[in-house]
N, C-alpha and C positions, 0 to 999 in steps of 0.2 A: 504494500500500500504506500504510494505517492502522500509524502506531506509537505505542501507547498505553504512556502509563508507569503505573507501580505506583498502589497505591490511596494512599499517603501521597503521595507527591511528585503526584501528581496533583491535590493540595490545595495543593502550596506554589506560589504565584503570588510571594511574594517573602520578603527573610529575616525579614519581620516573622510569616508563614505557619510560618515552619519554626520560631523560638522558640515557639510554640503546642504545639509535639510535646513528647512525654515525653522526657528523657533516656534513660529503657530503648530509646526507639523508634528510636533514632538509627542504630544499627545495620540495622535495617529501609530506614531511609531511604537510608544510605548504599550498600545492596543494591540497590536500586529505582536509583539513581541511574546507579552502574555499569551495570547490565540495561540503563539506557534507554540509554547513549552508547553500548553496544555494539550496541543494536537498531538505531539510528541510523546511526552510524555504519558498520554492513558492509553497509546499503542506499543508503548518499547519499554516503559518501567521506567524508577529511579525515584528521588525525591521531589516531592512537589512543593506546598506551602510554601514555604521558606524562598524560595528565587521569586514565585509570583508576588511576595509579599514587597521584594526590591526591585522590582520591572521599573519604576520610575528612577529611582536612586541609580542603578544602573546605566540609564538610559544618559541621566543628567551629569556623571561623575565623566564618562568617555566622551560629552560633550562639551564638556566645561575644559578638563586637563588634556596635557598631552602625553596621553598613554603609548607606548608604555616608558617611555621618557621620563615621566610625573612615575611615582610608583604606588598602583592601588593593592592594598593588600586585603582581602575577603578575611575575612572569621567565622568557623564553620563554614566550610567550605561547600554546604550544599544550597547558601545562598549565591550562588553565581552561576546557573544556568543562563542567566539574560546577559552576564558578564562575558562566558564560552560564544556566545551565538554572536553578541556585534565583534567579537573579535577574531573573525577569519573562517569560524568552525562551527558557522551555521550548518551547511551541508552535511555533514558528518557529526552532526550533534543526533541523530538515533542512532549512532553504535553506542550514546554514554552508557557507561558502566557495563559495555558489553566486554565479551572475550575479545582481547589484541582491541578494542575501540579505544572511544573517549574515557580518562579517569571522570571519575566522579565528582571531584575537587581538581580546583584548581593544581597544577603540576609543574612545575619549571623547568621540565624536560618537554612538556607538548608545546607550549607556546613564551613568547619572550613577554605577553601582557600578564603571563601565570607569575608576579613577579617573588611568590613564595609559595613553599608546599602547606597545604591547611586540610587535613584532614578532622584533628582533634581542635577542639575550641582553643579561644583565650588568647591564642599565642598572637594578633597580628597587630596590638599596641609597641610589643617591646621589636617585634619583625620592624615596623615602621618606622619607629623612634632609630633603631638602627642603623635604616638607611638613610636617615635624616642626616641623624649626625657624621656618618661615613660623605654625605652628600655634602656637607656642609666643610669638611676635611677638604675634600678636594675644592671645593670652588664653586662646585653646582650650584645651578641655581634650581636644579630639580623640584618638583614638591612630595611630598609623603602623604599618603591616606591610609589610613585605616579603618576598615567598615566590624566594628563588633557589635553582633547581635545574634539572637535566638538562644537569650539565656548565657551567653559567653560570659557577661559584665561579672555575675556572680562567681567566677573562679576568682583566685587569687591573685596569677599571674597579673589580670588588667590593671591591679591597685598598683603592682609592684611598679609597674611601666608609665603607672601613671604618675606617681612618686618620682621618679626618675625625671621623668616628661618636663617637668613644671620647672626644674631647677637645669635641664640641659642644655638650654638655650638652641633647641634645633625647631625647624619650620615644619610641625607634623600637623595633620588635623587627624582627630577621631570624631569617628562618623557613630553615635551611638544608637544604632537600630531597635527602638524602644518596642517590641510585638506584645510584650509579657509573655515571651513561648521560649521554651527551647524546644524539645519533642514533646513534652508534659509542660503544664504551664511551669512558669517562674518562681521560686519560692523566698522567700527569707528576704530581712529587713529594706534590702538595696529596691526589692522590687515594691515597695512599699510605696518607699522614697520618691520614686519617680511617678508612681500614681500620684500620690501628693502635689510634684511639681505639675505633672497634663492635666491634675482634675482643676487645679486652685482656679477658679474663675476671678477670683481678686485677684491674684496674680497675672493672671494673662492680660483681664482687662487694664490694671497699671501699666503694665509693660509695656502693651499696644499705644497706651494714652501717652506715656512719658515720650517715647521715641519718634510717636508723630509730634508733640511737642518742640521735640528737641530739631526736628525737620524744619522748623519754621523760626528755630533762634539763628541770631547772626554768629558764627563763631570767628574769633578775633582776638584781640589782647585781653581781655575781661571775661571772655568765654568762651575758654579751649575745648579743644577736643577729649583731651584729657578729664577735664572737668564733668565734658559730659558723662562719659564711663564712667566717674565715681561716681556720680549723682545715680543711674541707673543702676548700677552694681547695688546703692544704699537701697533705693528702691527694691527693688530681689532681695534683698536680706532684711528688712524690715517688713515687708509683707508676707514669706511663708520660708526666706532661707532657704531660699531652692536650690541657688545655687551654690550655697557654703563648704559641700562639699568638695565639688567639682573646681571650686575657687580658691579653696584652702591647699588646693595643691598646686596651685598657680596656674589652672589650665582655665584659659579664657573660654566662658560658657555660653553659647547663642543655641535660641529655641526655648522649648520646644517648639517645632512647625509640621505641618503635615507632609509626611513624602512622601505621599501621593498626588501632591500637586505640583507637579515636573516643572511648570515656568518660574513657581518660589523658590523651586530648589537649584533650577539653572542661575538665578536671583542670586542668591544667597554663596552659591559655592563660589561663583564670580566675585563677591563681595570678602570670602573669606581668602581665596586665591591674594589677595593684598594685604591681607595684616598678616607680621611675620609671627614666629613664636607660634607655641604649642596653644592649641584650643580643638574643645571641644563640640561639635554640632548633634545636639540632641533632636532627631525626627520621630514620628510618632508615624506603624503603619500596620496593617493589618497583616498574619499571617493567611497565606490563601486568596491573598486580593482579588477578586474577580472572577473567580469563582467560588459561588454561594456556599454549597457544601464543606469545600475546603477551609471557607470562613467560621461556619457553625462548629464544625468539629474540627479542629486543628490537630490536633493530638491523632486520631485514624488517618487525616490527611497529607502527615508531616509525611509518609511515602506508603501511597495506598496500593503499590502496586498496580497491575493491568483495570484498565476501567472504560465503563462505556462514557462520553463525555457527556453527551446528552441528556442519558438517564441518571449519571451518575452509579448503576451498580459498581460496584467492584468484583473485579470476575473472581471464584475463588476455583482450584484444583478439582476437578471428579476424579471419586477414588469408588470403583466397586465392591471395596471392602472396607470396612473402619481404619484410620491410621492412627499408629502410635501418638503419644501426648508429646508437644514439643517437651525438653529438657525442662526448658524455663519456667512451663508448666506447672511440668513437675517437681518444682521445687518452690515454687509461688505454697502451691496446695500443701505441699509438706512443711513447710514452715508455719502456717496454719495452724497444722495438726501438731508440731512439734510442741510450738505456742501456746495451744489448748492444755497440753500436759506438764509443759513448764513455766513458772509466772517469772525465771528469770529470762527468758530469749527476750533479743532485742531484735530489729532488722533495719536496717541501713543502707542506703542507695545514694548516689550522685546524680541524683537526676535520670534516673533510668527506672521508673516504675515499672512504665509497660512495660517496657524491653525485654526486662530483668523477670516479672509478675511478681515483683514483691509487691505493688497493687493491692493483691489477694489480701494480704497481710495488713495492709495498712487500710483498706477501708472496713477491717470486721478490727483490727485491732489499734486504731490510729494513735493512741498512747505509747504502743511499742512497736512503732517503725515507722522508722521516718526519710523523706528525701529532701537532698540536705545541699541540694542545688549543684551544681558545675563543679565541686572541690572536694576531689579524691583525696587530696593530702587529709584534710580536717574530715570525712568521713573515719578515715582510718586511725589518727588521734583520738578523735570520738571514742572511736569502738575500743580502743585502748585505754582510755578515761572510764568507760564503762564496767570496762571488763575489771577495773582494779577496784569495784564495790562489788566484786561479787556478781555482775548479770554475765548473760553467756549470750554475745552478739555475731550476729551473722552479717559479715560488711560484703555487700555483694559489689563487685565491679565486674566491669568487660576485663576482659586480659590484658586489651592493649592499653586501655587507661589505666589501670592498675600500677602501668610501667611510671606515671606522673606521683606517684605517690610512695616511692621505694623506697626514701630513704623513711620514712615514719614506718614504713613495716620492720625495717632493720632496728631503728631509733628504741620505739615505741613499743614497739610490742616481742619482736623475739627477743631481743636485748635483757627487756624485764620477765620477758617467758611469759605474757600475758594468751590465756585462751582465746583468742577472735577466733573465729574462724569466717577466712575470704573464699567465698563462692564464688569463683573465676568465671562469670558467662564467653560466651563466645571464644571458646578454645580454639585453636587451629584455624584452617582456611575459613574466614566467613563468607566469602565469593566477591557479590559486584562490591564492595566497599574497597578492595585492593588492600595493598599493604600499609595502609597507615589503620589498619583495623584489625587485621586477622594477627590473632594469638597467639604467636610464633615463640616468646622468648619465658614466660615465667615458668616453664618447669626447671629453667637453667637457670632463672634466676629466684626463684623461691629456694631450689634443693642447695645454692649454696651456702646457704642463712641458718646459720646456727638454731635448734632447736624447734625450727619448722617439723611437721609433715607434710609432704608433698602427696597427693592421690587424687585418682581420677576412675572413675567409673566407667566401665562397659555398656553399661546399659541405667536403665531406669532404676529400677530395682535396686542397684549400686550404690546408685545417688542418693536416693533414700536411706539408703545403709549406713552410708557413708556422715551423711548429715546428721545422722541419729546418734553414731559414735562421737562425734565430734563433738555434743553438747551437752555429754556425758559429767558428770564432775570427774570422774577415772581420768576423762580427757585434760592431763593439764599443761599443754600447750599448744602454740598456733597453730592451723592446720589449714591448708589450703586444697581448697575443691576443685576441679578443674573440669569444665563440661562443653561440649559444641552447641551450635547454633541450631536451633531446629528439631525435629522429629527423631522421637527414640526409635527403638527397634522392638519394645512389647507390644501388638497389639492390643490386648485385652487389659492394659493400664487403662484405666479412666478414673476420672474425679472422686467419682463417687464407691469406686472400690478399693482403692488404694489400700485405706486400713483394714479390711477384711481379706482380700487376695493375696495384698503384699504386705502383713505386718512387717514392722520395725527388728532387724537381727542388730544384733552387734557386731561389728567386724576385729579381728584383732587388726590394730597398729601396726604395720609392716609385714602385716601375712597377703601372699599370694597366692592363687590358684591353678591347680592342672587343668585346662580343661579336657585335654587328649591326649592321650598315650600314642607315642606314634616310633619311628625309625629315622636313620637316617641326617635330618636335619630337625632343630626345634625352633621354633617360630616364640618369641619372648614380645608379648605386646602391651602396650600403657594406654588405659582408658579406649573410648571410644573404636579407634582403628580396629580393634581386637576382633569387629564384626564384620571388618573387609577380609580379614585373616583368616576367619572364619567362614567366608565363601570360598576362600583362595585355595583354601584347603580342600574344600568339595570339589573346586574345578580339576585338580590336581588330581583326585583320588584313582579318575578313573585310566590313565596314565601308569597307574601304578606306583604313584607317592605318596608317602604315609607319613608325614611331620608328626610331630608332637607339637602343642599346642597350649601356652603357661600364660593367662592374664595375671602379671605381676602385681596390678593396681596401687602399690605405694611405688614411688622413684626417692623417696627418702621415708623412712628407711626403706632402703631397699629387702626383700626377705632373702636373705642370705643360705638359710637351709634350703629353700627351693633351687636358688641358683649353685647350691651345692649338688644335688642331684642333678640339675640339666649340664652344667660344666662335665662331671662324672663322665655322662650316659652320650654325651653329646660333641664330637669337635667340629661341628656344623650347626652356625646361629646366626636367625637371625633377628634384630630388633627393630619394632616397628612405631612409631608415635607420630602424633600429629603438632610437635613440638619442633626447634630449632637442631638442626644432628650435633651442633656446639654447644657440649655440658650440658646436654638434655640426659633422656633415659636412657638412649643406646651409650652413652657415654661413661653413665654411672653400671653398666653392665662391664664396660670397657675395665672400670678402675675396680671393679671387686676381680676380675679377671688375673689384673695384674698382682693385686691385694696377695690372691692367694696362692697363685703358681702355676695356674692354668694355662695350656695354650689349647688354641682353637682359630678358626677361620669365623670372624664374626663380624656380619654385613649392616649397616646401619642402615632403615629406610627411615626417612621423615624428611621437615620442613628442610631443602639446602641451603647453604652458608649464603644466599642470596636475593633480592628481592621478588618475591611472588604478586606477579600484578592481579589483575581481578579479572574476576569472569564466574561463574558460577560452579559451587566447589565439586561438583561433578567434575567438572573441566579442570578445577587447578590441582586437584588429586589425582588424578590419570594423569597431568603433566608431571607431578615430581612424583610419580611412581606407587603410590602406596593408597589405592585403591585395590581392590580383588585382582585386577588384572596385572597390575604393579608388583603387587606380592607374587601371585601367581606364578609369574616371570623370574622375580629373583629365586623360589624355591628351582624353578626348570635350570637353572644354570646354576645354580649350587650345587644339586645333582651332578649335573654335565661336568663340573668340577671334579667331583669323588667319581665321577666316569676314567676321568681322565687319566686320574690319579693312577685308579685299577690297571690301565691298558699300561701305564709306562712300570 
């Protein structure tokens, strides 16, 4: 299917194309723009809300600056679909986030206007400020932008850069994308703050009054320009201190205004293009702009997947059978039920409710779990604050975000040997999000932190096991969970049976399991993989190869008398994870190896020592090997080894 865009934007090949249009036309363009992500986008997938929400700001930033010259730098990087399109990669903007296509986010390897990589929030005040000041070293006259919004403000990073900002004397502006959204609404004090500053009708109305005022005084020896700024600054802080914040750290404050009204904002960035020094532009816009749906419910919209535009359904999967409960699910609901039986669990998220389904938890329990905005460092403090009164807290993050908050894991909690235990979402490849997503690195870097447990489960049923152990009081220390994105492999888990089909076992701490006695070669695998392994193994069968077959499910501790019997019986191994092959699990098989005097022929499969772009993890597990086919293949040529061996 043909998606053609409007008759304007179908002429902007870049933003030297779009300063050629009228100022009246903008409006048209920015209409054309939205149409086309939404044409797009409900036939090819990806994120939605979030770019239609800056279809104007987009519009007006590559209109006003000279990109990529000037340097715009996105936060959260799935607002800049409207950013990708006027710059070059309209045409080829339905491969985003496909296989070999467009990243998802902005990329500094696809285009020279991607002038930073921004997958994870927060990051593109101090990006900015960076190149200000570098800009400023050399002589440029460059300018700097920074666009954060969808929830970004509430990390920590922005305060730090903002701090920095006020006192560096570099020419930056931040663009502060006021939605109240990040993928769940906004939470905590900041986002308070700023409903305060858009609702105050006294304030606005001063503001508007003083400035047209001031439009109509003579300025001269008696009444500078300067004057006037203090005079309006007094104003803003004697009516609601709006801007006291954002002033107190010396970053000049204009707004709020609407941005979605592209001729104030062509206005306005003109205006700000001339005063030097750091300052801040506060806009106020909707997430989902322009289309209805995605306005109502932003949170199902932020990426709804395939959809019809029209009707608005969202297409969902037919399955002629029931399918297993995603992970998240399953650990939303278990935590629930954990909850029910313990009055110490806690539950903790950065802003990742749905994602995550602590949800479950926090609308039957909202006393005990909470999301705690954009700031993985202070979830994780938290949960270690917690955990030294005695409660037993579950800090859930993604993997990859995880990686922002490492040093308060080492600090904070194994240091003191504090219980948290971190429910790692999104393990291994998560597909179209590419590599500033997929969970490549904490089994290598949780297993080497003192006094952790490291574990990850095969299945459903694991996780539950596993989470159950873990909140034990027996349990006293950290322990980290580790699960993929998506759909288990029971089918017969559901909601409503969990605690009667699959009670709560206790697992021991660093014990692993057989699951097949085999010949030959033994197959040693961590968490999840273990059911590619577990086809790989039936494909192989009828060939006439007979693996043995060992889910090890700790990677610290690792279980030693298990790997005592496979080194034994076995000098043919291989290990399989969905983890980085540097100081992961094949690694820690490597070092009991050497520990104890074994030699052996043993194959590492998992994530390579290099970057895994996106596509869907079908695709990027059959590319580095360790799908059923993957495995498959390395047991045939392990074989073909010990053939070999035989013949010479």
């Amino acid at each position: 299917m043909e998606i053609k865009p409007g008759s304007l934007l179908s002429k902007i090949n870049s933003p030297e194309d779009l300063k050629k249009i009228s100022r009246e036309d903008l409006y048209k363009v920015s209409d054309e723009l939205r149409q086309y992500i939404i044409d797009v986008v409900s036939v090819h997938g990806g994120h939605f809300g979030a770019s239609l929400g800056v279809v104007e700001l987009s519009t007006a930033l590559h209109y006003v600056y000279d990109t990529p010259y000037d340097q715009l730098v996105w936060d959260v990087g799935h607002q800049a679909y409207g950013h990708k399109i006027l710059t070059g990669r309209r045409d080829v903007f339905p491969t985003n986030r496909k296989y070999k296509g467009l990243s998802g986010f902005p990329k500094r390897s696809e285009s020279e206007y991607d002038t930073f990589g921004v997958g994870h929030s927060s990051t593109s005040i101090s990006a900015a400020l960076g190149m200000a000041m570098a800009a400023k070293y050399k002589g440029e006259k460059r300018k700097s932008i920074a666009v954060i919004g969808d929830g970004a403000m509430t990390a920590g990073l922005p305060f730090e850069a903002m701090n920095h900002a006020g006192v560096a004397d570099a020419d930056v502006l931040i663009i502060l994308n006021d939605n109240c959204m990040s993928i769940d609404p906004n939470v905590g004090a900041l986002k308070e703050y700023l409903t305060d500053i858009t609702t105050s009708q006294t304030y606005n109305k001063v503001k508007d009054e003083v400035w047209n005022l001031l439009g109509k005084l003579p300025v001269g020896k008696t009444f500078s320009r300067k004057m006037a700024h203090k005079l309006t600054e007094g104003v803003k802080g004697m009516v609601s201190g709006s801007a006291n914040l954002f002033e107190s750290l010396k970053l000049r404050y204009f707004g709020p205004i609407d941005g979605h009204n592209i001729t104030k904002l062509v206005d306005t960035l003109n205006d700000l293009k001339n005063i030097p020094g750091p300052k801040i532009l506060h806009i106020l816009t909707t997430k989902g702009k322009g289309y209805d749906l995605a306005e109502k419910d932003q949170t199902l919209w932020h990426a709804p997947g395939l959809f019809d535009k029209v009707t608005g359904e969202i297409q969902k999967k037919k399955f002629d059978i029931p399918q297993p409960m995603k992970y998240q699910d399953v650990f939303g609901h278990t935590m629930v039920e954990l909850a029910e039986n313990n009055e110490k669990i806690f539950g903790i998220t950065p802003a990742m409710p749905s994602g995550s389904s602590l949800k479950y938890m926090m609308e039957k329990m909202p006393h005990r779990a909470f999301d705690v905005g954009i700031a993985e460092q202070h979830a994780v403090t938290l949960s270690a604050g917690m955990a030294t009164q005695g409660m037993r807290v579950f800090c859930n993050i993604y993997s990859s975000f995880m990686q922002r908050a490492y040093d308060m894991v080492v600090h904070d909690v194994a240091i003191q040997k504090l219980p948290v235990v971190f429910c790692l979402d999104r393990a291994g490849l998560v597909g179209e999000d590419g590599p500033t997503h997929h969970g490549c690195y904490d089994i290598a870097h949780m297993r080497c932190i003192p006094n952790m447990v490291v574990c990850a489960p095969m299945n459903e049923r694991e996780l539950r096991n596993m989470m159950y152990t873990a909140q034990l009081e027996t349990t006293n220390v950290p322990v980290s969970i580790r699960y993929p994105r998506g759909e288990g492999v029971i089918a017969d888990l559901q909601k409503d049976n969990m605690a009667s089909a699959y009670p709560f076992e206790e697992i021991q701490i660093g014990k692993g399991r057989k699951i097949k006695d085999g010949d030959e070669v033994a197959i040693l695998t961590f968490g999840h993989p273990g059911n590619f392994a577990t086809a790989a193994i039936r494909d192989v069968k009828a060939e006439g190869i007979n693996p043995a077959h060992y889910d090890m499910r700790f990677a610290k501790p690792i279980d030693e008398a298990l790997l005592h019997e496979v080194f034994s019986k076995f000098n043919k191994i291989i290990t399989v994870e969905d983890g980085t092959v540097v100081g992961g699990f094949g690694s820690a098989v490597l070092e009991f190896m050497s520990a104890n005097g074994y030699k052996a022929d043993v194959k590492i499969l998992g994530i390579p020592d290099a970057l895994v772009e996106h596509g869907s993890p079908k695709q990027l597990y059959s590319e580095i090997g360790i799908d059923a086919n993957g495995i498959a293949e390395a047991i045939r040529e392990t074989i073909k080894i010990d053939v070999r061996e035989l013949v010479k």
